[in-house]
Structures are given as C-alpha cells and as structure tokens.
C-alpha positions, -999 to +999 in steps of 0.1 A: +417+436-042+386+417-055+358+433-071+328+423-091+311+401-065+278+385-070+252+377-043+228+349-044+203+337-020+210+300-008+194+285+021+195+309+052+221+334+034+224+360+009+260+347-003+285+373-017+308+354-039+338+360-066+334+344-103+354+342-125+364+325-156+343+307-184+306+297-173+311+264-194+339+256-180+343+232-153+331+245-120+356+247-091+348+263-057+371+274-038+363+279+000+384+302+027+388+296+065+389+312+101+403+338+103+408+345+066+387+353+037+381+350-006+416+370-008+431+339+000+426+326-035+440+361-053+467+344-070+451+312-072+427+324-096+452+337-125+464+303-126+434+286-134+412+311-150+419+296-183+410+263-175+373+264-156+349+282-137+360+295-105+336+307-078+349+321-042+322+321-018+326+342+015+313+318+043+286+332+070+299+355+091+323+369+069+325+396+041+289+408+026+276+374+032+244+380+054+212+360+072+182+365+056+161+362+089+168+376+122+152+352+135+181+325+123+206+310+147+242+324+140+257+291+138+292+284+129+290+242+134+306+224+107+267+210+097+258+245+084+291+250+066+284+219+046+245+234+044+257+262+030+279+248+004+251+230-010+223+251-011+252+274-033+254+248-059+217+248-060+215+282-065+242+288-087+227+252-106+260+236-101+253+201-103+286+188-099+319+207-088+357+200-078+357+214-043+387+228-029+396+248+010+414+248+043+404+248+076+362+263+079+359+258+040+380+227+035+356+214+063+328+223+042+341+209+012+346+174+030+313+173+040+299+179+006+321+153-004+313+128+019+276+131+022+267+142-007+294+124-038+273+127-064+280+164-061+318+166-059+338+158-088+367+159-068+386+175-040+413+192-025+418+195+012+444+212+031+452+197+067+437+165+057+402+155+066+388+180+080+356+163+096+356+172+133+348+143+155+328+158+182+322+130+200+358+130+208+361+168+212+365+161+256+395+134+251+426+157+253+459+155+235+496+159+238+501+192+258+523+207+228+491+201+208+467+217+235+486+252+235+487+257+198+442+253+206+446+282+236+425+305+210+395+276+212+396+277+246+399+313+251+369+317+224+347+295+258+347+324+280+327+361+277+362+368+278+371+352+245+339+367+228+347+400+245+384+399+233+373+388+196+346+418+198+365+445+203+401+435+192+396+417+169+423+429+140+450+426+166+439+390+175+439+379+139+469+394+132+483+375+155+469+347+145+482+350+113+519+354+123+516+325+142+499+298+122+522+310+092+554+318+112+575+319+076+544+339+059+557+374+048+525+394+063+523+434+061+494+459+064+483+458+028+482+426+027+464+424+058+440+452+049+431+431+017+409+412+040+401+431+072+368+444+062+357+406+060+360+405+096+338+433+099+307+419+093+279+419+119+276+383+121+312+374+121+318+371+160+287+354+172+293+325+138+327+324+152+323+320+192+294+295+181+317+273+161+342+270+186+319+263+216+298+239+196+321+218+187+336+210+222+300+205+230+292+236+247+265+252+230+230+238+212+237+234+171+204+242+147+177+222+156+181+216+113+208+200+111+209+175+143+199+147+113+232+162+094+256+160+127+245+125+136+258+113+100+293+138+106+298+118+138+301+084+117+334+102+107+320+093+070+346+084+043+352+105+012+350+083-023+356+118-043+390+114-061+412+135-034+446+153-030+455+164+006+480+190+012+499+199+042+521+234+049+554+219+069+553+251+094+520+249+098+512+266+135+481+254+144+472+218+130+504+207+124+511+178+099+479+154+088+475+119+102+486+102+072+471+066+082+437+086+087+439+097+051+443+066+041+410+053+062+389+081+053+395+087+021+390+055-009+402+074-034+429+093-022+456+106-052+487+118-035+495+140-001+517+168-002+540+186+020+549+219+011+580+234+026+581+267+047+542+272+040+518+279+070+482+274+076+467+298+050+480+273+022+467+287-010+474+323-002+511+312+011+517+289-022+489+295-048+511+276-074+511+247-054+473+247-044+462+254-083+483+225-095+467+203-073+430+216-083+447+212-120+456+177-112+420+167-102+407+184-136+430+166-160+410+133-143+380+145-156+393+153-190+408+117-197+371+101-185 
C-alpha cells in the first residue's frame, strides 16, 4: 500500500497526493482514472524513482482528496480535471512537468498540455487523445462500440446513481474484469484501492462527469470560458507518446490518424499486448519506459 501522502490546497481542493523521489529532480505527474486510483502507479514508481520527481495526485472525488467549500459544485467535467491539475503545479511550484495518465487523468493531462504548453514538458497518454468532444457526444457509433458505454448510460438514470451508491465495489469490480479481461485481479489487489472509492464526493463527481459530458447536466459556471476552448478539439505541441493496451474493454484501440491531427509532435504509439484499460498498473515497465523516453529528450536539450 502507499503511505506518506501529502495534502495541499489547490483551487477548490485539499489534494492528497504521493511524492516521491528527489525534489530536484525532474517533476513527473502521474494521474489515475475512473474507476481506479494512485495504486495504479505502485510499480511505476520503483522504476523511475531514481531518475525524477514523482508526484501521484488522487483526483476529486477520490481518496482523501476533498472540497474546501460546501458550497462548490461536485463537478467531474473534463474542464475541472484540467483545473485541478494546474492549480497543483501552482501549489506544489511546479513550473513545468512531464505529464503522464489514462482515462480521467490522461484527460487532464491533455488539457494541461494543450492549453496550457508552456507547462508540460512532455506527455504520455494512454488511449490517445483523450479530449472529449462534447459537441459530438449525441452522434452515436457502431453498436459494438455503444455496449462497451452501457455504464455511461446507466450512470443517466437515478438508477445508475442509485446503483453506484450503494454497490459500488461490486460494480467496479466488474468493471475492472471487464475493461482488463487478461488483468490478473484478486481481493488484495483490489482492496489496495477500495477505500478510494469511499470518499464522500466520489459518486456525485462521478454521475456528474458522465451526465455532463452527453450534455445532460450544467458544468461550473467557471469554467464555461475553459470548455468553449476544449470544444476546438485543441492540438497538443508537447513532445507526446501514446499508448494503447490491445485488450483494452472499453475504448478499444486509438484512432491513429487522430493522433496524428492532434498531436504536432507526436514521438511513437504503442500497442501493448494482452494489457487492458488500467495500462500502467497492468504493464508499469512499459508505461515508465515511455515517461523515461520523454526525459532522456530533455536531457539531450
């Protein structure tokens, strides 16, 4: 298990984060998804310990990350993910930082990236770019594509939000097996990261991202200004490496010819066999040699 964390106030949260490593060192953070948390990165960190400055965020909604108002919307739209990202490096006075995550956090690295590149020294995104386009979010796809997305739609009804409430370890459980069919799961690995999903805040964030982004629900008021620039679909100019899991069960394989469009300085994509959705837990080897790769670029500047 981790231990140590920190907490830090940064915008509207009092993050609880892992660091480790040397505080000269290069920074790298490291960002987790849904439904998953800073456990993902356990043997990630081993690897590249010797080499930077690793810090492992947990994202709202998740772990002892909490709201500092009451008052504040529980938002889980991909605008406050990127929000919260940067108001970390402010408080943590992390001017510049290779940014690396899946799914929620590799979304919220993209964003930095994009919008803000003066702050990303370079990135590492598994399932590609991971930008929603919400202005697509009503077109539907192939129906084989559709049912892998029944847990979005499920998350739309009270009954979604009721199921997540009070089952909520069964659900992501199964979620897990799933998305990482090949993923050797059992209940102390599981129980690694269960309390995560504890926290107070981590249904309402959740329900909100997946209602806001199909258009469903209001966002923050804060950050219309930051969701009409993520509708542009911006490109990212950060040095990049995109990686893929082959067995994937919920995204699937990237668009490679988006990858290409959206990001200008993209290094190499990679396919990992027999890895799932949760790619740095599944193949932290993998994952750290790609973060590796984007810090030798900095070294030879």
């Amino acid at each position: 298990m981790i231990k140590n964390l920190k907490n830090i106030n940064a915008g509207d949260l009092n993050i609880s984060y892992f660091e480790a490593g040397s505080r000269k060192g290069l920074p790298v953070i490291l960002l987790h998804g849904f439904p998953y948390d800073i456990h993902a990165y356990k043997e990630v960190v081993p690897l590249l310990i010797s080499s930077c400055r690793i810090i492992i965020p947990y994202l709202r909604g998740y772990g002892h990350t909490i709201f500092l108002q009451d008052e504040t919307l529980r938002s889980g739209q991909q605008a406050a993910l990127g929000f919260d990202l940067l108001k970390l490096m402010n408080a943590l006075k992390i001017d510049k930082a290779i940014l690396g995550g899946y799914d929620w956090g590799g979304r919220a690295a993209c964003i930095v990236a994009a919008l803000y590149p003066n702050r990303c020294l370079g990135l590492v995104s598994c399932n590609g770019y991971n930008i929603q386009d919400i202005k697509k979010s009503s077109i539907p796809v192939k129906p084989e594509i559709e049912q892998k997305l029944w847990y979005q739609y499920f998350f739309h009804s009270e009954r979604g939000r009721n199921g997540l409430l009070n089952q909520r370890h069964d659900f992501i459980k199964y979620i897990w097996k799933t998305w990482s069919p090949t993923w050797n799961i059992n209940n102390n690995l599981y129980n690694l990261s269960a309390n995560a999903f504890e926290n107070p805040d981590f249904v309402e964030v959740v329900i909100h991202s997946y209602r806001h982004r199909f258009g469903l629900v209001c966002g923050d008021k804060r950050f219309e200004k930051l969701e009409k620039k993520l509708s542009n679909q911006p490109v990212i100019s950060a040095p990049a490496i995109t990686i893929d899991g082959d067995n994937d069960g919920v995204t699937g394989l990237s668009d490679i010819a988006k990858i290409k469009q959206k990001f200008s300085s993209h290094l190499k994509h990679e396919i990992l066999p027999n890895i799932g959705h949760n790619v740095p837990q599944e193949d932290p080897k993998n994952f750290s040699e790609a973060i590796l790769h984007i810090m030798k670029i900095h070294k030879n500047l």
